[in-house]
C-alpha positions as CSV (number, residue, x, y, z in Angstrom):
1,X,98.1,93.5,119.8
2,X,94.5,92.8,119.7
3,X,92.8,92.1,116.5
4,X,91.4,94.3,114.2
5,X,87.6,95.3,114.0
6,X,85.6,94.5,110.8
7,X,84.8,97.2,109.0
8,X,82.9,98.3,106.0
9,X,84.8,101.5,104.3
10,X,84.0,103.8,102.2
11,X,86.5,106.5,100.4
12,X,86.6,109.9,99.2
13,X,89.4,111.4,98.2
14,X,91.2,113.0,94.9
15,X,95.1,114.0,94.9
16,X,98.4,112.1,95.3
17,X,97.8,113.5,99.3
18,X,94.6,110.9,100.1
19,X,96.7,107.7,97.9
20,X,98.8,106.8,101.2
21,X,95.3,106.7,103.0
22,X,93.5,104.4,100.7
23,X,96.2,102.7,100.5
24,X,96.8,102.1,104.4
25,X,93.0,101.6,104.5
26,X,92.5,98.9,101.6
27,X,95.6,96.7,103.3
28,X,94.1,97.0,106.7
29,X,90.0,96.7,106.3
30,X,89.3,96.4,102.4
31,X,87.4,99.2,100.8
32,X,84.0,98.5,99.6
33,X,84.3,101.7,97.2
34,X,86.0,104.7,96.0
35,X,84.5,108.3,95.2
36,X,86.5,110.9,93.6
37,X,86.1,113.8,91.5
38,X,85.3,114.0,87.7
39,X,88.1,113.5,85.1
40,X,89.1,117.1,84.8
41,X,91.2,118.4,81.2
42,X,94.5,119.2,81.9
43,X,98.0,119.9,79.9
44,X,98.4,120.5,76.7
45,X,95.4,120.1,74.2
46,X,93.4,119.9,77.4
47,X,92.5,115.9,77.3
48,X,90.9,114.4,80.3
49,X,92.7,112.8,83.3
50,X,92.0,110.7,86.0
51,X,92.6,112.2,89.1
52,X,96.0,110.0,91.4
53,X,93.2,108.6,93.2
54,X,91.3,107.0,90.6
55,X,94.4,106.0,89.0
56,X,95.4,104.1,92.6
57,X,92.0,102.8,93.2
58,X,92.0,100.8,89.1
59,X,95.1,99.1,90.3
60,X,93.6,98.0,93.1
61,X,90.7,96.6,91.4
62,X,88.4,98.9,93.1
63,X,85.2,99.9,92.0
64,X,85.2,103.8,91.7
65,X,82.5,106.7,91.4
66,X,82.6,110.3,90.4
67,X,79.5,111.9,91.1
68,X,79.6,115.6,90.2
69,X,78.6,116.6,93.6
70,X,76.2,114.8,96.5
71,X,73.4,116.8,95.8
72,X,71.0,114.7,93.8
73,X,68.7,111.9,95.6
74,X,70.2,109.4,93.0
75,X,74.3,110.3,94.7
76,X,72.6,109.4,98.3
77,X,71.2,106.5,97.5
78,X,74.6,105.3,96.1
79,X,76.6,106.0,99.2
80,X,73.3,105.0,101.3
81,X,73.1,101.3,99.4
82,X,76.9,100.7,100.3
83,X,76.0,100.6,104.1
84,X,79.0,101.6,105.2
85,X,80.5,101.7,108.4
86,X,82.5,104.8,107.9
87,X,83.4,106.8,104.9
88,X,87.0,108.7,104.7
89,X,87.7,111.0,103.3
90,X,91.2,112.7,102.4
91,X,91.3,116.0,100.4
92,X,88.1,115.0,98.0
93,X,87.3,118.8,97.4
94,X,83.5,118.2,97.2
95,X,80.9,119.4,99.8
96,X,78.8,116.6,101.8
97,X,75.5,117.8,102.7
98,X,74.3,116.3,106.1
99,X,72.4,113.7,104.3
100,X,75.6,112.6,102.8
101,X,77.1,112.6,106.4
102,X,74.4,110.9,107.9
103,X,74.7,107.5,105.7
104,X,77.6,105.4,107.4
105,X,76.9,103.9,110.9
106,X,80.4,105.7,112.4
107,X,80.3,108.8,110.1
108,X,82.2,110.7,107.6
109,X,85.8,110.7,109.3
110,X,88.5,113.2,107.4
111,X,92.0,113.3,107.4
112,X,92.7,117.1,107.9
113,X,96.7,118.4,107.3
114,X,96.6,120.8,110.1
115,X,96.4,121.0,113.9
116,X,92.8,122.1,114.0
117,X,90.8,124.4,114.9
118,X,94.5,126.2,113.2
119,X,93.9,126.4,109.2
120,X,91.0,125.3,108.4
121,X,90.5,125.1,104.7
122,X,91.9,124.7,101.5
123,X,95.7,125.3,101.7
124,X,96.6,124.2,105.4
125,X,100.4,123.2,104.9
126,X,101.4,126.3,102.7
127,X,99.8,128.6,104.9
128,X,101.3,126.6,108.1
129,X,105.3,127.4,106.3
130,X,103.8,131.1,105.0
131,X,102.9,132.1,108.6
132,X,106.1,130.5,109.9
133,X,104.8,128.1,112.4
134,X,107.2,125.7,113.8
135,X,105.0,122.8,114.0
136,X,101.7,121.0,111.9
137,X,100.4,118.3,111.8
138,X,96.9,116.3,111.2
139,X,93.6,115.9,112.9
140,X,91.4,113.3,112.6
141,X,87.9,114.6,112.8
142,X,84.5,113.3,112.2
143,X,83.1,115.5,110.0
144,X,80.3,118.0,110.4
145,X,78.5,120.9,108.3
146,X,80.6,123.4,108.9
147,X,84.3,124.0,107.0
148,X,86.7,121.9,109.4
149,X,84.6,122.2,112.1
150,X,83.9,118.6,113.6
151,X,85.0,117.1,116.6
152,X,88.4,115.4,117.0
153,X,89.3,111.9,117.4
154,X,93.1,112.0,117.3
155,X,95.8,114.3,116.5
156,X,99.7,113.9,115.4
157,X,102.2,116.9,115.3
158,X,105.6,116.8,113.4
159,X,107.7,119.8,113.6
160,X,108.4,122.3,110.7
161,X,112.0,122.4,109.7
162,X,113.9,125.2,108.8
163,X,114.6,123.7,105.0
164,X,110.7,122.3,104.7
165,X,109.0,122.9,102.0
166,X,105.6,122.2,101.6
167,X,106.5,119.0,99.6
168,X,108.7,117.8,102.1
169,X,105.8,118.3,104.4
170,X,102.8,117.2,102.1
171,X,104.5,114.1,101.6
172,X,105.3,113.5,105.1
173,X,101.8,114.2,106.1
174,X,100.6,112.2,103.8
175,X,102.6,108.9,105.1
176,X,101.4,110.1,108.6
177,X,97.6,110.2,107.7
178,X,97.4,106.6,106.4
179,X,98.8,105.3,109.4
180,X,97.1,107.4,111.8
181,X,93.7,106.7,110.2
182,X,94.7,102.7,110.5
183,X,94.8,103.3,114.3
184,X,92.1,105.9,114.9
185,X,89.3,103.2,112.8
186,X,90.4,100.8,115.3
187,X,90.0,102.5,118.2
188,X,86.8,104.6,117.1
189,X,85.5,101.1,116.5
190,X,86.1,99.5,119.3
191,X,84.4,102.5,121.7
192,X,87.6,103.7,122.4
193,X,87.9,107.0,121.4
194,X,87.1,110.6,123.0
195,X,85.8,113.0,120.9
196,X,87.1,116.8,121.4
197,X,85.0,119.6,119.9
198,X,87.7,122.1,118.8
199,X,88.2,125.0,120.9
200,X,86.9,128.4,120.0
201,X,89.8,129.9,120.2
202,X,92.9,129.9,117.7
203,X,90.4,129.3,114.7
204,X,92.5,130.7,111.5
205,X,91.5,129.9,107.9
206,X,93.9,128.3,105.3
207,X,92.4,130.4,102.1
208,X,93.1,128.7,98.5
209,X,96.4,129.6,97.1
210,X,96.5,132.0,94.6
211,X,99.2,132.4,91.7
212,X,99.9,136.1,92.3
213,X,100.6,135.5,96.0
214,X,104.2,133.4,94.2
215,X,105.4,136.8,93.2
216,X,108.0,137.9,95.4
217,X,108.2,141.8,97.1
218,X,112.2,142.2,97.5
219,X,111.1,144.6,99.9
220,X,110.2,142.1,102.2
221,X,112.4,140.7,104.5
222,X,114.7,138.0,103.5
223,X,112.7,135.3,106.3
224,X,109.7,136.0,104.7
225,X,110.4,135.7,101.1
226,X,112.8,132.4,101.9
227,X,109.3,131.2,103.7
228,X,107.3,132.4,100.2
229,X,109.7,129.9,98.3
230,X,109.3,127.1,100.6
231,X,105.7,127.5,100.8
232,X,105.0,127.3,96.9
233,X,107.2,124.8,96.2
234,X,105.9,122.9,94.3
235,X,103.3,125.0,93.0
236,X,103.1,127.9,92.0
237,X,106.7,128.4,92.4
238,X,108.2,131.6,94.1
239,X,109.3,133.9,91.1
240,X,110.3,137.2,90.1
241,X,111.6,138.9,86.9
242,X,114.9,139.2,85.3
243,X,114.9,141.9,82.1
244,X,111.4,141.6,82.1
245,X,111.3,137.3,81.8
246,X,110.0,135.4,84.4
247,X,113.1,133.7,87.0
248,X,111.4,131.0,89.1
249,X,113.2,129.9,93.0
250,X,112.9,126.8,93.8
251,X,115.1,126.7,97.0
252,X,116.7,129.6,98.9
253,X,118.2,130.8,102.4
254,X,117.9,133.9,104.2
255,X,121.5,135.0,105.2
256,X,121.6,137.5,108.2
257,X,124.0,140.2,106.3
258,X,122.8,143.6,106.1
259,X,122.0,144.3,102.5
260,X,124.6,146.9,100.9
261,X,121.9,147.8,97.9
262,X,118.4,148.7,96.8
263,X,116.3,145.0,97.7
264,X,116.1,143.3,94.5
265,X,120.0,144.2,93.7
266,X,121.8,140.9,92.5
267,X,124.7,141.6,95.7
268,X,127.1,138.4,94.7
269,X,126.6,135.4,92.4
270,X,128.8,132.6,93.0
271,X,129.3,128.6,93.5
272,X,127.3,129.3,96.7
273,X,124.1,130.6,95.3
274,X,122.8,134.4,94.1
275,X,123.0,136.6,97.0
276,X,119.8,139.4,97.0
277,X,119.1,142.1,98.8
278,X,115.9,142.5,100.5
279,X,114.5,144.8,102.9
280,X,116.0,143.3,105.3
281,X,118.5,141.0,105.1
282,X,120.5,139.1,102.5
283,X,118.5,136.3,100.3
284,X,120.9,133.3,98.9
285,X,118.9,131.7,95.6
286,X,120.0,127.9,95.9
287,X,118.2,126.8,93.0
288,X,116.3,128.4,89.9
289,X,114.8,128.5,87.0
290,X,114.1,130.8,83.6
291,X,111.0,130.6,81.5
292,X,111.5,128.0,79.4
293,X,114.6,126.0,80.6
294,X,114.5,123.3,83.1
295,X,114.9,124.3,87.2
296,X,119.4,123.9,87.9
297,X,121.5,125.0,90.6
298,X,123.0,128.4,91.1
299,X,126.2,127.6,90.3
300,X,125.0,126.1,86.8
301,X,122.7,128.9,86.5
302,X,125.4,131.2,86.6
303,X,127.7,130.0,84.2
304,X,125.6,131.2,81.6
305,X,123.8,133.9,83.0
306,X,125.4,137.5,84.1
307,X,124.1,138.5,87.5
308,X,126.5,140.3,89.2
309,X,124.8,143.9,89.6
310,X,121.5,142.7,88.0
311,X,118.4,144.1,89.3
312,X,115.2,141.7,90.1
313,X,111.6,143.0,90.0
314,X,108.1,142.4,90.8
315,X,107.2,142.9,87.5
């Protein structure tokens, strides 16, 4: 294996997604410094946090910025006076303006969580499970002005299993991108890399995930809503209601039985898991939770809760 380039890194990044990155990254090349977004209040009483990758980047000994966005002179001249080689970056959820992207000598290269030009945008693996695709992946791409519109410099695909949920997936992914950046730096660096501008056709955009969207239709059919509950686990969570309180689903099965009630109708509840019906199909509830108590399997569930007959809603 021939020896690695020298090279002077830059990275931007903010959830536990873009830690295996810098972490891949820092081990291979060093990292001269780390932008991610402001401390943001969260949980109860609202107090400050660091986001995962500014936690990651103290115990490195890193030296870490959190400009509120790149659009002042003074945030230029920052990533300017590095002189970077290339900055990465991995789910920062800031805009770079061109000037931004102009500053290292090999670009702004992203780690994208999709096989582009398909999903585009915010919410790539959930919408990847939502629409049922049987494969993802991620693109490496140097970035441009446009949403997820540069060119590509290396792609990996892993299929989408039938029990995936977009945790199982996000943290797969997430592996994946630190070692495909590793290689793709390399060879990028070494003037060994063709860049693909992504086709016109097949663009399709990942919009942001939105809390309603969790709420399940029973008239769907059972495929879809199993999908739903891959898809938002683990946020927002797949839920509907039970007497009027909300009833999470954390895991779940479509069953190819014909339904014998109204959708929503609790059909069976057993050591199995709570068999639904939906409009089509049968939907087997492996694993849930009420407001209030911690997530447990059916058959736990059940011991305390009467289902048979019971009637789920939307609302």
């Amino acid at each position: 294996m021939s020896e690695r380039p020298r090279l002077r890194l830059g990275f931007a990044g903010t959830p536990d997604f873009a830690v295996p990155a810098l972490d891949a990254l820092h081990a291979a090349y060093g990292i001269c410094a780390v932008f991610t977004q402001p401390d943001r209040p969260a949980g109860r009483g609202q107090p400050l946090h660091a986001s995962p990758v500014k936690v990651r980047a103290a115990e490195l000994k890193l030296p870490v910025h959190q400009p509120v966005d790149f659009k002042s002179p003074e945030s230029i001249e920052v990533l300017r006076g590095l002189k970077l080689d290339a900055l990465v970056v991995v789910a920062y959820g800031l805009i770079l303006p061109p000037a931004a992207l102009a500053c290292p000598r090999l670009g702004c290269i992203n780690i994208h969580a999709s096989l582009l030009p398909r999903w585009r945008g915010a919410a790539p693996i959930q919408r990847a499970v939502l629409a049922g695709d049987a494969h993802t992946g991620l693109t490496i791409m140097r970035m441009a002005a446009g949403l997820d519109t540069g060119p590509m410099l290396a792609t990996r695909s892993i299929d989408i299993g039938a029990r995936d949920t977009a945790k199982s997936l996000h943290d797969e992914l997430a592996r994946l991108g630190g070692d495909l950046i590793v290689e793709t730096l390399a060879a990028l660096a070494q003037g060994q890399i063709e860049e693909l501008a992504q086709p016109a056709a097949g663009v399709t955009y990942a919009q942001k995930i939105n809390k309603a969207e969790a709420l399940i239709d029973w008239q769907e059919d059972a495929e879809r809503i199993s999908r739903r509950v891959r898809a938002f686990n683990p946020w927002p969570v797949a839920e509907t209601r039970l007497g009027g309180a909300q009833l999470r689903i954390w895991d779940a099965q479509p069953l190819a039985e014909v339904p014998r009630s109204v959708p929503g109708t609790v059909l069976a509840a057993h050591q199995a898991g709570v068999d639904v019906a939906c409009g089509q199909g049968v939907l087997r509830i492996l694993r849930l939770q009420l407001a209030g108590r911690k997530p447990m399997a059916a058959d736990e569930f059940i011991r305390g809760q009467k289902l048979d007959g019971a009637r789920f809603a939307a609302s």
